[in-house]
MARDONU-205583 format. One record per residue: residue number from 0; y, z, x of N, C-alpha, C in turn. Coordinates in steps of 0.1 Angstrom, whole numbers, padded with zeros to 4 digits. Each point is the difference from the previous one (the first is absolute). Example, Ala and Ser with C-alpha at 12.3 -4.5 7.8 and 13.67 -1.06 7.14 Angstrom:
2
REC:0:-0057:0078:0132:0012:0000:-0009:0012:0000:0009
REC:1:0011:-0007:-0004:0011:0000:0009:0011:0008:-0008
//
This chain:
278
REC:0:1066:1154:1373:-0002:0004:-0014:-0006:0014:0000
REC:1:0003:0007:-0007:-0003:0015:-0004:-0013:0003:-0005
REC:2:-0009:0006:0007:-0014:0003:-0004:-0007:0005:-0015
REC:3:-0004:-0005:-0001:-0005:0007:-0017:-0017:0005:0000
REC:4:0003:0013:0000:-0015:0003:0000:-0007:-0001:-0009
REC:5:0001:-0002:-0014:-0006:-0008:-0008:-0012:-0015:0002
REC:6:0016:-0007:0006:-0011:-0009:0004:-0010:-0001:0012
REC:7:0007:0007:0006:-0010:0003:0011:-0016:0004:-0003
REC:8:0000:0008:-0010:-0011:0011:-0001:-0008:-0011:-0011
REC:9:0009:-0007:-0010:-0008:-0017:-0007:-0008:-0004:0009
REC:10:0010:-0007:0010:-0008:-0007:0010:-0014:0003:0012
REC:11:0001:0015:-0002:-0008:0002:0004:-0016:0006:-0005
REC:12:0006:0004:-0013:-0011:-0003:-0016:-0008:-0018:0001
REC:13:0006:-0004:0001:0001:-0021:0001:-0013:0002:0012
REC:14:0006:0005:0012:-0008:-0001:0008:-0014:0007:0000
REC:15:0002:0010:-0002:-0016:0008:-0004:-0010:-0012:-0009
REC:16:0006:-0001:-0007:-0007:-0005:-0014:-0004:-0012:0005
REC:17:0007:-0008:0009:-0006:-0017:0005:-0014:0009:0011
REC:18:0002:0010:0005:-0007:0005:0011:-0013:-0001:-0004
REC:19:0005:0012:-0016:-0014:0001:-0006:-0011:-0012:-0003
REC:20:0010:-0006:-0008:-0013:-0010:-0009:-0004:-0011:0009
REC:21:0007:-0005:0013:-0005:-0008:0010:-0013:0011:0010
REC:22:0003:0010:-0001:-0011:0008:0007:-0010:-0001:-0012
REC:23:0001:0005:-0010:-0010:0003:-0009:-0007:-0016:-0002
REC:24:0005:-0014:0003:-0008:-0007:-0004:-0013:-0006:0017
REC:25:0005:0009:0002:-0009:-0001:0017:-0012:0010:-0004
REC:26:0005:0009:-0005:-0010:0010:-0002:0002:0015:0007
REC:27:0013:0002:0005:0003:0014:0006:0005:0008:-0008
REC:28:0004:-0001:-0013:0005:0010:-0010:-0007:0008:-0011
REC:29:0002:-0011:-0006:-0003:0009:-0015:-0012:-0006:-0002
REC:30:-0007:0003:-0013:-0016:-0006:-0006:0004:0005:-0014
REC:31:-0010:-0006:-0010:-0001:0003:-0012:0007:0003:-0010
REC:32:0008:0009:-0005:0008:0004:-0013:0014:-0005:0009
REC:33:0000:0006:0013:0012:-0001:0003:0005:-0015:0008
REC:34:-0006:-0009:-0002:0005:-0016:0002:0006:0000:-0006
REC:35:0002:-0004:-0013:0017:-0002:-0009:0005:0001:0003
REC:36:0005:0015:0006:0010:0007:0003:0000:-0006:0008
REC:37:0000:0003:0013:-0001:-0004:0016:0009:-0012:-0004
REC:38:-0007:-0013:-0006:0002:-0016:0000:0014:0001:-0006
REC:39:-0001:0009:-0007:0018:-0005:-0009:0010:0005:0015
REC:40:0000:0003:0012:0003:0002:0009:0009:-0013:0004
REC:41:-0007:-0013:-0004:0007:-0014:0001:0010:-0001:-0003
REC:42:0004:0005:-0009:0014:0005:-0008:0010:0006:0006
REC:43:-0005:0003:0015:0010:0003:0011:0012:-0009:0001
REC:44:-0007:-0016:0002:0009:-0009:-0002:0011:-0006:-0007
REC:45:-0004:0007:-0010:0008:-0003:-0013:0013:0012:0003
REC:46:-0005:0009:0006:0006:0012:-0001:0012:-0004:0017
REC:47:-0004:-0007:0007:0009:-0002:0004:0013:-0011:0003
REC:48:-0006:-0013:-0009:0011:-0007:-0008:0005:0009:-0006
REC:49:0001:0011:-0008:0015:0005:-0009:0009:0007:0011
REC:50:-0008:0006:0011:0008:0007:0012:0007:-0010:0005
REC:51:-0008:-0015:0002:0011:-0010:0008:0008:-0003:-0009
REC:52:-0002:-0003:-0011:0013:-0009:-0013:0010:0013:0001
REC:53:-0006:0013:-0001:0011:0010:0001:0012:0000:0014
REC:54:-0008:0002:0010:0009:0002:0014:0006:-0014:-0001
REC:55:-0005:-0011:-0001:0006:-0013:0005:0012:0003:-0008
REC:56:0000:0004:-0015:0018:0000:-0009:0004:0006:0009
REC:57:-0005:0013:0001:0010:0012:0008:0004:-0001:0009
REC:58:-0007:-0016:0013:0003:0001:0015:0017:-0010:-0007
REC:59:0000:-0006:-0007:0008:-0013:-0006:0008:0008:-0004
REC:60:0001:0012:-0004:0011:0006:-0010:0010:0005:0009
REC:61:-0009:0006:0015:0005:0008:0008:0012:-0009:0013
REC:62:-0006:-0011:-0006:0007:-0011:0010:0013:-0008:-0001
REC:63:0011:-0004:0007:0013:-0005:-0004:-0002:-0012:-0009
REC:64:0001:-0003:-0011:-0005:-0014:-0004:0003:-0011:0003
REC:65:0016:0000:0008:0008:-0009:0006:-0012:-0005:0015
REC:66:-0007:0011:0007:-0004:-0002:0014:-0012:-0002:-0005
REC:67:-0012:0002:-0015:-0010:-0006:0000:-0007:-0013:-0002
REC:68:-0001:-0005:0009:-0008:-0015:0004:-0013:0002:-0003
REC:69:-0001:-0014:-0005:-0015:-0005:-0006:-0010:-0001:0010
REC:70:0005:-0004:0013:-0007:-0004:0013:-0002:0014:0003
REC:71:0011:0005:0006:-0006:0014:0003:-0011:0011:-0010
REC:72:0004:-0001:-0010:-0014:0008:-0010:-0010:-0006:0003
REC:73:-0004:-0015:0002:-0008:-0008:0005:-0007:0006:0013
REC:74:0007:-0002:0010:-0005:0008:0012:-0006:0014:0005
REC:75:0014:0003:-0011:-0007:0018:0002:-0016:0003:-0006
REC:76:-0002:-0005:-0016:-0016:-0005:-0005:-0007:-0005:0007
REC:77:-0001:-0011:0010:-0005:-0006:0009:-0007:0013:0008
REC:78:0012:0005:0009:-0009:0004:0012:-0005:0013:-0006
REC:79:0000:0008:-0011:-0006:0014:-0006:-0013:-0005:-0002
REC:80:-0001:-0013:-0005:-0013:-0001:-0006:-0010:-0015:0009
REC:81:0006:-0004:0005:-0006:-0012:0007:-0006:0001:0012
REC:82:0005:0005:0012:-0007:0009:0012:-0014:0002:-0004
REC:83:-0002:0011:-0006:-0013:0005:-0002:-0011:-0006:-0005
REC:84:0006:-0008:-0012:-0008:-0011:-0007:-0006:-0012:0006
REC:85:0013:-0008:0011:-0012:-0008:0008:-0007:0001:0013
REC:86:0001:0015:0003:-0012:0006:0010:-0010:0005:-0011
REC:87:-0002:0002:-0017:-0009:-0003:-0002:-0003:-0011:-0006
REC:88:0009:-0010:0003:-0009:-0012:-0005:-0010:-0006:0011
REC:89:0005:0010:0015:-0003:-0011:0008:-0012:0012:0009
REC:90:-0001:0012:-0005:-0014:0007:0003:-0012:-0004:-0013
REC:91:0004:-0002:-0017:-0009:-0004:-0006:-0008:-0017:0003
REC:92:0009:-0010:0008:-0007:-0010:0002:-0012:0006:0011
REC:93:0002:0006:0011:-0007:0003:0014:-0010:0012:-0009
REC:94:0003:0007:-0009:-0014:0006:-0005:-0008:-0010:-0008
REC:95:0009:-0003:-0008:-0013:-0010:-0008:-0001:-0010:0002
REC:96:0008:-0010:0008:0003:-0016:0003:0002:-0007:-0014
REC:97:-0003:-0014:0003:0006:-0008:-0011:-0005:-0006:-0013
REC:98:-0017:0011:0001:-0009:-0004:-0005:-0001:0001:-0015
REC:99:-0007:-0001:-0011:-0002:0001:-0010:-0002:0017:-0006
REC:100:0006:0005:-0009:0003:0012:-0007:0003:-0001:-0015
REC:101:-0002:0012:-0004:0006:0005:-0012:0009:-0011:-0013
REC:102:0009:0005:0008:0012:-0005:0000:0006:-0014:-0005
REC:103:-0010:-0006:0009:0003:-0016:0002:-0004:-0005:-0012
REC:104:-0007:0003:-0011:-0011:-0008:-0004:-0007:-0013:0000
REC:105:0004:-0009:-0002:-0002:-0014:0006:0002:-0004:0015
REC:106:0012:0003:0001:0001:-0006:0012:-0009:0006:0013
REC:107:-0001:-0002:0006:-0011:0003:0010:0006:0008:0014
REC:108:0011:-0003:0002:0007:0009:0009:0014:-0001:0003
REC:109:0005:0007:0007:0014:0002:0003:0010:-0010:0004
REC:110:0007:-0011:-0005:0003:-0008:0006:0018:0004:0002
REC:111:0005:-0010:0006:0015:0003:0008:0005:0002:-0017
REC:112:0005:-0007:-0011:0008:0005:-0005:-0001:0012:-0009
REC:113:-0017:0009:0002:0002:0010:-0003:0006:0008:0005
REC:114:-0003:-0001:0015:0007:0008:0010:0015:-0003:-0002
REC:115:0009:-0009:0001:0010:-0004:-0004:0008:0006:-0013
REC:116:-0009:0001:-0010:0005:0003:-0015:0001:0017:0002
REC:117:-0007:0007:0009:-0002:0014:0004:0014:0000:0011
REC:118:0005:-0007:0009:0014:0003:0010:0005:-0003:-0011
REC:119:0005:-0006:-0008:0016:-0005:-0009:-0002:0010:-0012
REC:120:-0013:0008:-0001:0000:0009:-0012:-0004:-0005:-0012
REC:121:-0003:-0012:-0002:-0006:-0007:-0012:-0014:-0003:-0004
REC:122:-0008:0011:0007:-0013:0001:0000:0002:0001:-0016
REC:123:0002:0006:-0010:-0004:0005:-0010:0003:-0007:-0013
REC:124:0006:-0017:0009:0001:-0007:-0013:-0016:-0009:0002
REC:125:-0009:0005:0004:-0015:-0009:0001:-0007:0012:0004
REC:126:-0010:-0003:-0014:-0009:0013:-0001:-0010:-0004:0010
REC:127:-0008:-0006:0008:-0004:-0002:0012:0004:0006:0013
REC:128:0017:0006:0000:0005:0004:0011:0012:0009:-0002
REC:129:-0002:0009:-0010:0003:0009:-0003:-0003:0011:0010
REC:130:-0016:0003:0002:-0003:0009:0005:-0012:-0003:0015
REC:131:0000:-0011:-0002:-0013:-0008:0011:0005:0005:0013
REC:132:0009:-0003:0001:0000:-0002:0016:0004:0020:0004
REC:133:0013:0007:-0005:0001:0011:0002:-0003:0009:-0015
REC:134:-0005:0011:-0002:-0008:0004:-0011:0011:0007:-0007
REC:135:0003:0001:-0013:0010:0005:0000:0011:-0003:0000
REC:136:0004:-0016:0005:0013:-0007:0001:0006:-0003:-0011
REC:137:-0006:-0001:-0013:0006:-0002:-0012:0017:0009:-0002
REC:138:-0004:0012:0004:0009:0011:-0003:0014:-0003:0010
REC:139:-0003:-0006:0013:0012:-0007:0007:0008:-0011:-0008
REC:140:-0008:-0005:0002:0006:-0017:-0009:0005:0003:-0014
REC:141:-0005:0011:-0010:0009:0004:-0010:0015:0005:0004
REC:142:0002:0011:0012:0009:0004:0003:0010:-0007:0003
REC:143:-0006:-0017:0009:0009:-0004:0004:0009:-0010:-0005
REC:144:-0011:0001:-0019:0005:-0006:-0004:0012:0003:-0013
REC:145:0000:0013:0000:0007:0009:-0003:0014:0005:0008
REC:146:-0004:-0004:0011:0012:-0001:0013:0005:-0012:-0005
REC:147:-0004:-0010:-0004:0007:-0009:0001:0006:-0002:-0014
REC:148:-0002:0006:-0006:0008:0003:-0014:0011:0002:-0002
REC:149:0001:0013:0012:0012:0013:-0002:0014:-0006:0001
REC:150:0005:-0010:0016:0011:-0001:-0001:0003:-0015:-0009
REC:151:-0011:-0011:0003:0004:-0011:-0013:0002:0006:-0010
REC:152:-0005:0007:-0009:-0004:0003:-0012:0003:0017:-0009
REC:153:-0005:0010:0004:0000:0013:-0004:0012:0005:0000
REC:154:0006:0002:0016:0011:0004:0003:0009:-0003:-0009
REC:155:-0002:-0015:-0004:0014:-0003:-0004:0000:0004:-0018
REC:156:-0011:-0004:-0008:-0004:0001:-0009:0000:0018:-0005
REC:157:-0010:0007:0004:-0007:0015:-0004:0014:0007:0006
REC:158:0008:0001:-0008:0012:0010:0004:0003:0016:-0006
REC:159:-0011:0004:-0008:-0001:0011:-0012:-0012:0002:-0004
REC:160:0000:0011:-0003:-0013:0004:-0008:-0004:-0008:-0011
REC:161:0012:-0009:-0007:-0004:-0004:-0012:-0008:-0013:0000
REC:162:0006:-0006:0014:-0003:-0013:0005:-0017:0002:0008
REC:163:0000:0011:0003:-0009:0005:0008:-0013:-0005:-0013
REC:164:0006:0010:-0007:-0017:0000:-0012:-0003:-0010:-0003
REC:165:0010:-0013:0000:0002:-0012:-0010:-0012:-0007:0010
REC:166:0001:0000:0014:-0006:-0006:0012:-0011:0004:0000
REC:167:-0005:0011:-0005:-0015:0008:-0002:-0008:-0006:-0012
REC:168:0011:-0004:-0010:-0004:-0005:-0014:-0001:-0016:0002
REC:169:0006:-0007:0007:-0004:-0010:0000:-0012:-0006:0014
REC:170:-0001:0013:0007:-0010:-0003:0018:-0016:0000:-0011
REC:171:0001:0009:-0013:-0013:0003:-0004:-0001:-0011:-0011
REC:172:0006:-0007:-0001:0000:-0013:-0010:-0003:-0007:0010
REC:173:0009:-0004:0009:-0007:-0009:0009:-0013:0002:0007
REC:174:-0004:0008:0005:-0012:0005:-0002:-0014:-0003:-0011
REC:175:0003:0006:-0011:-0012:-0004:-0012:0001:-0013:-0003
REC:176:0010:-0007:-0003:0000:-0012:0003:-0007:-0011:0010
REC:177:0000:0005:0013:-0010:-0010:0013:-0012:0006:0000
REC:178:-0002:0014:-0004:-0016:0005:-0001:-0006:-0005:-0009
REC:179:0002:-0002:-0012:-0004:-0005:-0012:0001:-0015:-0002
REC:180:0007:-0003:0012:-0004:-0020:-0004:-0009:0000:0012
REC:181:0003:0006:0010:-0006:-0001:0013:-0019:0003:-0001
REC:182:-0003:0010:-0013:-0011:0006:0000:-0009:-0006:-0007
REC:183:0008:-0011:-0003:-0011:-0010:-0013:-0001:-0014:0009
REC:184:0008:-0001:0011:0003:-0014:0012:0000:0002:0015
REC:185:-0016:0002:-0003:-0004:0000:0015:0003:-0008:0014
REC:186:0008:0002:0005:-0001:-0013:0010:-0007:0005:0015
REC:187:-0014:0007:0001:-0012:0002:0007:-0006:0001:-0003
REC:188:-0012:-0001:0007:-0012:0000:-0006:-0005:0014:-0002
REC:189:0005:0009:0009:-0008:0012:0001:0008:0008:-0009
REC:190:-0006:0004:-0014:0005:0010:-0008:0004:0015:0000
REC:191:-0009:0008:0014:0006:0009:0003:0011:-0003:0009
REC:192:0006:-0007:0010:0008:0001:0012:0011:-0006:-0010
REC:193:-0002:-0009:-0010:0010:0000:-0010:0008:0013:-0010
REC:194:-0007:0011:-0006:0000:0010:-0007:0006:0006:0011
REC:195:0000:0006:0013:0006:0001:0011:0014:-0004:0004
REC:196:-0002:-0015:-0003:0013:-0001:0006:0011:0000:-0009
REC:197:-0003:0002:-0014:0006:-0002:-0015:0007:0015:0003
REC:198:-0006:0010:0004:0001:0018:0004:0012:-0003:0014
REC:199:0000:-0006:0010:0006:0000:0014:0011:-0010:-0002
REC:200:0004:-0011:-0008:0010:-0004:0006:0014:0004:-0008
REC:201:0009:-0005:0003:0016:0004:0000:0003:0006:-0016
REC:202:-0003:-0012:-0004:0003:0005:-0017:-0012:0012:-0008
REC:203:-0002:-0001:0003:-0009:0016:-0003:0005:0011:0006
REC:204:0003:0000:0010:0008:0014:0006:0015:0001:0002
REC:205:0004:-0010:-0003:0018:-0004:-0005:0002:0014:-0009
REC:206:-0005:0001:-0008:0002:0013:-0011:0005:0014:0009
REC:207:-0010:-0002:0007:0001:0015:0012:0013:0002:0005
REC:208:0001:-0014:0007:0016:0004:0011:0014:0002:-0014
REC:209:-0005:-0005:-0009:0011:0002:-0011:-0003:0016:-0005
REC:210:-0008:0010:0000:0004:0010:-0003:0005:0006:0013
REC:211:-0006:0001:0012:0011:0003:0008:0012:-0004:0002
REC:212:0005:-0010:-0005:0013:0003:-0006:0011:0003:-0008
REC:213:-0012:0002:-0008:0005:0011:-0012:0000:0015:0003
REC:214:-0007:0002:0007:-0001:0015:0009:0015:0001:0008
REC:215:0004:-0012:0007:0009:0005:0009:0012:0000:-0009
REC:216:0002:-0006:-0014:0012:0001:-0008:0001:0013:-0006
REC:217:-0009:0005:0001:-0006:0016:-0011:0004:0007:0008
REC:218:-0005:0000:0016:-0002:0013:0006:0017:0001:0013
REC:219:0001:-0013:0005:0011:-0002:0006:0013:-0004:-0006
REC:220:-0001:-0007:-0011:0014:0001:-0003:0002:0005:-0018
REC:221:-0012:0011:0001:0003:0008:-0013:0005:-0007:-0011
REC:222:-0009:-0009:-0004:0001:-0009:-0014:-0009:0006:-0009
REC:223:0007:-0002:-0011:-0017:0007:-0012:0000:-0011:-0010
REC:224:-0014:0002:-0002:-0005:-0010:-0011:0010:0002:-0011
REC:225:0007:0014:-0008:0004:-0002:-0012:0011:-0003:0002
REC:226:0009:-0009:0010:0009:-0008:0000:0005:-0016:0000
REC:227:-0015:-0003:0002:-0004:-0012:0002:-0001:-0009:-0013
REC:228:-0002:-0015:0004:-0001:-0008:-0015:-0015:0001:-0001
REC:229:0002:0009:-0017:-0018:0006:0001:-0010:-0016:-0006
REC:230:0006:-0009:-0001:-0009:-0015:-0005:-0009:-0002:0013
REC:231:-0004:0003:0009:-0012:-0003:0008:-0006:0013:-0003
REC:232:0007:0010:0003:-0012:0017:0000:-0005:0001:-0017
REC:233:0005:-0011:-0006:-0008:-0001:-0016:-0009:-0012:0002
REC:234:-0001:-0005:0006:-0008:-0013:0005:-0014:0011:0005
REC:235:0005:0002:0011:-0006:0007:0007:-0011:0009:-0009
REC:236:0002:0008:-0005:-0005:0009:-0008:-0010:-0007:-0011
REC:237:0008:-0010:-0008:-0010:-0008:-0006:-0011:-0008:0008
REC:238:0004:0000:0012:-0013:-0009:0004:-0011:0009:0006
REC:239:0004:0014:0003:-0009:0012:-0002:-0009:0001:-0009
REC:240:0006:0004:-0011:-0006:0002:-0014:-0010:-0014:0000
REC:241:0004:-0017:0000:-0009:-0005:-0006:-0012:0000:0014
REC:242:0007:0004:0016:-0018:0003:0008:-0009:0012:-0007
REC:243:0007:0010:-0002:-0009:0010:-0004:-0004:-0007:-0016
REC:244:0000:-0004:-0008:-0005:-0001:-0011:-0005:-0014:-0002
REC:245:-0002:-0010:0011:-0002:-0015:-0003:-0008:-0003:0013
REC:246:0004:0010:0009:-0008:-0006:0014:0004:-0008:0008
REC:247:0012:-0002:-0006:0009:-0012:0014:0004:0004:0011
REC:248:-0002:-0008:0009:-0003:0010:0011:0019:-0001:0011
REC:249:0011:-0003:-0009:0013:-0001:0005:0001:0009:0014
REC:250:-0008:0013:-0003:0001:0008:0013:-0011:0003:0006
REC:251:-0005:-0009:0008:-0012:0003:0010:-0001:0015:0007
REC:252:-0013:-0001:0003:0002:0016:0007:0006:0003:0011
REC:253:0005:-0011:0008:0007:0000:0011:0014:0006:-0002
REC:254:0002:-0006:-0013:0018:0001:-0001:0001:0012:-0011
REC:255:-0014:0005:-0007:0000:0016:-0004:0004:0012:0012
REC:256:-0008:-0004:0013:-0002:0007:0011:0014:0001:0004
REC:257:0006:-0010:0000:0016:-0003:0008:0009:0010:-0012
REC:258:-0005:-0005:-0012:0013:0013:-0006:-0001:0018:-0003
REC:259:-0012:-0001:0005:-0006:0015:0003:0007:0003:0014
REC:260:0000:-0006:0010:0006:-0005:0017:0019:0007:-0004
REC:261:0005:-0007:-0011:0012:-0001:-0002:0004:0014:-0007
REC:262:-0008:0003:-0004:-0002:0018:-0005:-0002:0013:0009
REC:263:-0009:-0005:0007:-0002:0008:0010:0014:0006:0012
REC:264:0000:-0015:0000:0019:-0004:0011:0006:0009:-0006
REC:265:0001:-0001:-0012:0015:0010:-0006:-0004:0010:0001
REC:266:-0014:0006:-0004:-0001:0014:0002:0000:0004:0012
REC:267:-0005:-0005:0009:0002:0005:0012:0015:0008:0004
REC:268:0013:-0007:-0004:0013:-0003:0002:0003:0019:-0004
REC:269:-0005:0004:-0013:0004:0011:-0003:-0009:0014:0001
REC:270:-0013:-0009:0005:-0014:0009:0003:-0004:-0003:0008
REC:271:0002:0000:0013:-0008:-0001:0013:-0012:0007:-0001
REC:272:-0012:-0003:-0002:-0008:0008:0007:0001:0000:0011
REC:273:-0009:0010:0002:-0003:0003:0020:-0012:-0011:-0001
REC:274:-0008:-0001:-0007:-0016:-0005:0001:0004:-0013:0007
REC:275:0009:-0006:-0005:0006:-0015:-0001:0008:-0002:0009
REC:276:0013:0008:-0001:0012:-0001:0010:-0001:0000:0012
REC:277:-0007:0015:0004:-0005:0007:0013:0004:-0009:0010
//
């Protein structure tokens, strides 16, 4: 597949930014006025779900549809991202062993089907083992569950821009929907690792991979919004107006960050900077 320095130069924005705010919460960066800044660095992540929802269309688009198998997209996902993942599942047990953390809240330490729910990628349906065993794994387990979307489900379904926005319009309903029943129906005890995991799992960042796909209908196969059936981008817009004037919070700051992400992409396309591109 044909290189795009665009995303390249995303992904490597994505990268800095996880760099920063993991260094700055050790204490090697920033101090004072400039935390905020630093920390919205997290947002790296977010910023690289729209790069993956973007390339994943593009690798699919680029491909014979007749010769694309489910298994094989399977496999190829597998070994890009699984290698790495369980040599660090299997250097963070030998640093910290099995013992009690963060993480765990109740439970007291690491048992096999955390370890287990972390190999099959399902750490992140149990906020206990989301992030316990490898730090950070949340962001796997969303992708992989976003992988497992694409050929059941997206591929066949998201065929257009128009279809595209409809899937953005309904990822962020489904969304406010599980956060707002989920945030009144605790099922832990610990109310921060809960507010946490309400922020980390699938349906809260579902939104993201759906504007990267709206990116790749815009920028790869030159679709424009004023052709489209405008009853979601009027949806859409109203449900703007009533967050800025009501305080609903339909678009979290994660998924503000992601369509700033999706602005950026396009500009880049006709403005490269050097700062960025280089």
């Amino acid at each position: 597949m044909k290189k795009f320095y665009y995303v390249d130069a995303l992904r490597g924005l994505a990268i800095l930014g996880v760099i920063l705010v993991h260094t700055n919460q050790i204490g090697l960066t920033a101090g004072g006025f400039l935390d905020p800044i630093v920390n919205h660095g997290a947002r790296g992540v977010q910023l690289f779900f729209v790069a993956s929802a973007f390339t994943l269309f593009l690798s699919k688009d680029n491909r014979d549809e007749d010769k694309h198998k489910t298994i094989s997209f399977f496999i190829r996902r597998f070994f890009r991202i699984a290698p790495m993942f369980y040599l660090a599942i299997a250097y963070y047990l030998w640093q910290y062993g099995f013992g009690a953390r963060f993480w765990l809240g109740d439970e007291p330490r690491i048992t096999v089907s955390n370890i287990i729910s972390n190999i099959t990628f399902t750490n992140g349906f149990n906020p206990y083992w989301q992030n316990s065993t490898v730090p950070g794994a949340w962001s796997i387990s969303n992708e992989f569950l976003f992988y497992a979307l694409l050929p059941l489900f997206l591929f066949k379904t998201v065929k257009n821009l128009n279809s595209a926005v409809y899937f953005f319009l309904i990822s962020i309903a489904f969304s406010y929907i599980c956060n707002t029943y989920l945030s009144t129906h605790q099922l832990i005890s610990s109310k921060v690792l809960w507010k946490e995991y309400l922020f980390f799992y699938f349906p809260s960042q579902l939104p993201v991979f759906a504007i990267g796909i709206i990116c790749f209908y815009l920028i790869f196969k030159k679709e424009s919004f004023l052709y489209i059936n405008q009853t979601p981008i009027l949806i859409l817009i109203l449900l703007a107006l009533l967050q800025l004037s009501k305080g609903f919070k339909f678009f979290p700051e994660h998924i503000i960050f992601s369509i700033v992400f999706a602005f950026l992409m396009i500009t880049l396309i006709d403005y490269p900077f050097l700062i960025i591109t280089l």
